[in-house]
VEXVEXDO-261056 format. One record per residue (C-alpha): x, y, z; residue in one letter. Coordinates in steps of 0.02 Angstrom, whole numbers, plus 50000, padded with zeros to 5 digits. Each point is the difference from the previous one (the first is absolute). Example, Ala and Ser with C-alpha at 12.3 -4.5 7.8 and 13.67 -1.06 7.14 Angstrom:
506154977550390A/500695017249967S/
This chain:
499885200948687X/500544992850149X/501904994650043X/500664991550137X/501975004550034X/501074988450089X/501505012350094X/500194989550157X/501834998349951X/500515016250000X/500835002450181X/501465010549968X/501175009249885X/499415001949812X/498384989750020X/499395011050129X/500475015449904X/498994994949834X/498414993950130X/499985018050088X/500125010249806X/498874987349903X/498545000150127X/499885019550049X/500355001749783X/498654988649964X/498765008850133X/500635016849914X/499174996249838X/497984994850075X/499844987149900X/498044993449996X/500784982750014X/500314989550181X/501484992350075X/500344990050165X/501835000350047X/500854986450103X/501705008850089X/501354995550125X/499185005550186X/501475012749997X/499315011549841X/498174996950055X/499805017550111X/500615011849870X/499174992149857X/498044997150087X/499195017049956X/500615004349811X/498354997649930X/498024993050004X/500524989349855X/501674991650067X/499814988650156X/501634995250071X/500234986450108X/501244994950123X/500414977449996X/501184998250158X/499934981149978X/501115001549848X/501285006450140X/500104980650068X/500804993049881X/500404991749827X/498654988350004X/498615014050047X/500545009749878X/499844985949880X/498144993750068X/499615021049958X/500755000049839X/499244985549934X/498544997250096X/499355013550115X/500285013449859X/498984987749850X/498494998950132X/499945019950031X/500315003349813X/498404988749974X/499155009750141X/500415016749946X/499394996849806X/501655004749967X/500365003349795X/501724998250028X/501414997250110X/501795009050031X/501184994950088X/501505011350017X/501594992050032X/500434983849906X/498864985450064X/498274998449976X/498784986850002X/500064985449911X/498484995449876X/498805018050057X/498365000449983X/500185014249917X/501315008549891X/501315004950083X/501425015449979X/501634993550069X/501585014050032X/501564990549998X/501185013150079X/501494991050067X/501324995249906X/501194991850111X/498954983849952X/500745002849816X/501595007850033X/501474985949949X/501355012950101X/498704997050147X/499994982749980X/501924996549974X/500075012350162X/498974988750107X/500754985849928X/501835004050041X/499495007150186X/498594989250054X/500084983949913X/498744987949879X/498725000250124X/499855019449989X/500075001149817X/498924984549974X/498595011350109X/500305014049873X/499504988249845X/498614994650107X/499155016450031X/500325002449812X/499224987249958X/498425007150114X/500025015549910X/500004991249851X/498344990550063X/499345014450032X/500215008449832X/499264984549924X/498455003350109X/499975019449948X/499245008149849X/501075014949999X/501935001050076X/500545018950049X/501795002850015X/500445019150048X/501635000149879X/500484991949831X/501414993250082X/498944989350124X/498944994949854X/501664993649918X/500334987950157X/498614993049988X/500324993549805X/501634996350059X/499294988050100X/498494994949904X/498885005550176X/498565007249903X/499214999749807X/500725015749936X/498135003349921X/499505002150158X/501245013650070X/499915017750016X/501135014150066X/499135011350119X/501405011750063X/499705005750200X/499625016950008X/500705015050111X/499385014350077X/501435014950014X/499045012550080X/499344990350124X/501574990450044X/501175016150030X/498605007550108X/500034985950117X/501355005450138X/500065001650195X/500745007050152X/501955004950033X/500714987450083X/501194983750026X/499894998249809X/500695014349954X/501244998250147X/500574983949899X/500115010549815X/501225013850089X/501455001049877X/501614999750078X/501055012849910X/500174998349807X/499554981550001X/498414992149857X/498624989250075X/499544985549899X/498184993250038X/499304982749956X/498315001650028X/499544980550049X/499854986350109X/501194987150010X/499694986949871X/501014985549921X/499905008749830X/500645018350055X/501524996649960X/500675008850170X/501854992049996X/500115008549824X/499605016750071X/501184998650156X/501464995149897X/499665015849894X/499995009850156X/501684993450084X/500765003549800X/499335017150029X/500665002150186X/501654993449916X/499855012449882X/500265012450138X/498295006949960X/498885002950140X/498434989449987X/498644995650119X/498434987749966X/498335001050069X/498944983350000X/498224996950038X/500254983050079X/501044993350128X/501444985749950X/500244986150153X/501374987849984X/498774987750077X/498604999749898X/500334991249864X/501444996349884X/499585015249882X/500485012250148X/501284992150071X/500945000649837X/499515018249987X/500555003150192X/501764992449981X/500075012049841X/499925014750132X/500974992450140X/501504996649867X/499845015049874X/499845012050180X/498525006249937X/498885002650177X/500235018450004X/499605001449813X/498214991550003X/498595004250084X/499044987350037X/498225008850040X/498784986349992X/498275001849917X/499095017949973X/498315003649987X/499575003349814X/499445018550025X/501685004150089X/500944991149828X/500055017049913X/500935008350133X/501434985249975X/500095005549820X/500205018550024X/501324997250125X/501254985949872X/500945008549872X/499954980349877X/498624987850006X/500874982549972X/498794985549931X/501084983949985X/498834986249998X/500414985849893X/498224997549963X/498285011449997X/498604999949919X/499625019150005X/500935009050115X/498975015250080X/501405007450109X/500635003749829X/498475012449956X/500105003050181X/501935006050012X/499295012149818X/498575008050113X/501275005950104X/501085006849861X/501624985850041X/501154995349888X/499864980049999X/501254986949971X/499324982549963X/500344981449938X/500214997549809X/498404987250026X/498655003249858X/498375003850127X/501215014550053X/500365006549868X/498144998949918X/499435010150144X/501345014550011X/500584998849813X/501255017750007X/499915004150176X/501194988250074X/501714995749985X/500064982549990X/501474987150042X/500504982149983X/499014990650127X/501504991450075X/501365012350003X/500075007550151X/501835012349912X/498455004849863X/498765005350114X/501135009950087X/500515008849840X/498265005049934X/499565006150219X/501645012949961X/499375002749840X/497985005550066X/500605011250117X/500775010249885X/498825016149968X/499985000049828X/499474978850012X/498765004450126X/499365014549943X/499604989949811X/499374981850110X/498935014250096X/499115008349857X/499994981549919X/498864993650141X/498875016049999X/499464995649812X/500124981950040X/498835000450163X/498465005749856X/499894983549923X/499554990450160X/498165003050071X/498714992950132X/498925003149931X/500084993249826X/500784985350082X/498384994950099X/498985005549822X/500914987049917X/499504987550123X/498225003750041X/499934999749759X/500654982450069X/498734995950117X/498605006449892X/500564989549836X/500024985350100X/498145003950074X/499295003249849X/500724982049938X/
């Protein structure tokens, strides 16, 4: 069998993470069968030596652009797949090519596309025009579907968008649920340094840590108003973000910016900025809550992440959430900045941790690499074998 996998999306956050576990998994089992890889030039070097039978391959001229990426997706990648006898065709993260020559696996993973709280969001801040873009790429994922044999959604949840918004033919979709790796992720670590200079406590206080980029759906004004009820509250509270916030970036920020400038929040967030992934665990180990308040995810691995660790977590009410940490979060209404501020108070309490804690130790077992990639190379084969 030979596959061709399309991953020259995944740049950053939680679409690099899945590349750099499905690839070394997939190498892990020596499987008779071939695949050539296409990957962001960033991921290239780690990923070039995992095995005889995967060949990775670095396309920089998808950095230049929209409309290279679109010539590769639809044109550039249909000619290789041809060249490469290719029996079928994955590509990872939402699009893929319209009309393949050959049948093709499509992973629709991002659900602000389907999300009506992102939509009403963008709407209200932004305008038409930026909504109207959001129904467009929908509509392009929809496209896409139509051109795929099989749909793969990592959570029920996501699956359910989809319906929602009649992207796919539900005969076609199945729920593949991303893996994790717990060993392996809590025996990534590094050096002392200005990281754990930055997790000092200062007296008795809690740290709270989101672990995540800025994004329009992260619901960040939610979580700062919970912190300045908390600081209120008299309790002493500080929170550790993996992203910076500028109030000239964009109007996201700048909201979130004049939510720390008029709640006097500066000396209550720490505003790190982005951390390598094997330094992530040390971030954990040092917060006493892990805080998830997105408004909309499809799967949510800082969730199995925070687990690893043995955090108590505290996350959005949002049904991908709760699918994928069923009884080891406390969960709170999405909005309410006076609720999420309860159910933080209410995880650090020992006896709350200490249950979330043990929770996320049985819950951690139902999530694997391994059988994740398993299910998708049964995929690939099925398809192969017509």
């Amino acid at each position: 069998m030979r596959v061709l996998i399309n991953a020259v999306s995944a740049k950053m956050g939680g679409a690099q993470a899945y590349l750099t576990n499905f690839l070394p998994t997939l190498a892990d089992m020596n499987l008779p069968d071939e695949f050539l890889v296409f990957v962001p030039p960033g991921s290239a070097f780690s990923l070039l030596s995992l095995s005889p039978k995967i060949t990775v391959k670095a396309m920089s001229q998808t950095e230049s652009g929209a409309f290279s990426r679109l010539l590769f997706d639809q044109w550039t990648l249909r000619r290789i797949a041809k060249e490469f006898r290719a029996d079928c065709l994955f590509s990872t993260a939402n699009f893929g090519v319209l009309l393949p020559p050959v049948p093709q696996v499509t992973s629709v993973r991002n659900s602000i596309y389907f999300s009506r709280n992102y939509y009403s969001h963008v709407r209200r801040i932004e305008g038409r025009l930026a909504a109207a873009r959001i129904a467009a790429r929908r509509r392009t994922i929809a496209l896409s579907c139509s051109s795929s044999r099989v749909v793969v959604t990592p959570t029920s949840a996501m699956r359910d968008m989809l319906l929602e918004w009649r992207t796919a033919d539900p005969s076609k979709i199945i729920v593949i649920p991303h893996g994790f790796d717990r060993d392996k992720f809590i025996a990534m670590g590094g050096s002392q340094g200005p990281l754990d200079d930055a997790l000092a406590r200062r007296g008795d206080e809690k740290i709270l840590f989101y672990p995540s980029l800025y994004g329009k759906h992260k619901n960040f004004d939610t979580l700062l108003e919970a912190l300045s009820i908390l600081s209120s509250r008299g309790y002493a509270v500080r929170l550790f973000l993996t992203c910076t916030i500028s109030p000239s970036a964009d109007p996201y920020q700048k909201r979130s910016w004049r939510l720390i400038e008029e709640r006097n929040l500066r000396g209550k967030v720490v505003l790190y900025g982005p951390v390598p992934y094997h330094l992530m665990p040390r971030i954990y180990r040092g917060a006493d809550v892990v805080v998830w308040p997105s408004f909309t995810e499809s799967f949510g691995h800082p969730l199995l992440e925070a687990m690893a660790c043995e955090k108590p977590v505290v996350a959005s009410g949002i049904a991908s959430n709760a699918e994928v940490a069923g009884d080891a979060a406390l969960y709170f209404d999405t909005f309410d900045p006076a609720d999420l501020a309860d159910k933080v108070l209410k995880a650090a309490r020992p006896d709350v941790s200490a249950r979330l804690v043990s929770a996320g130790r049985e819950r951690l077992k139902q999530f694997s690499w391994r059988r994740h990639v398993a299910d998708f190379v049964e995929v690939f084969r099925k398809l192969s074998e017509g």
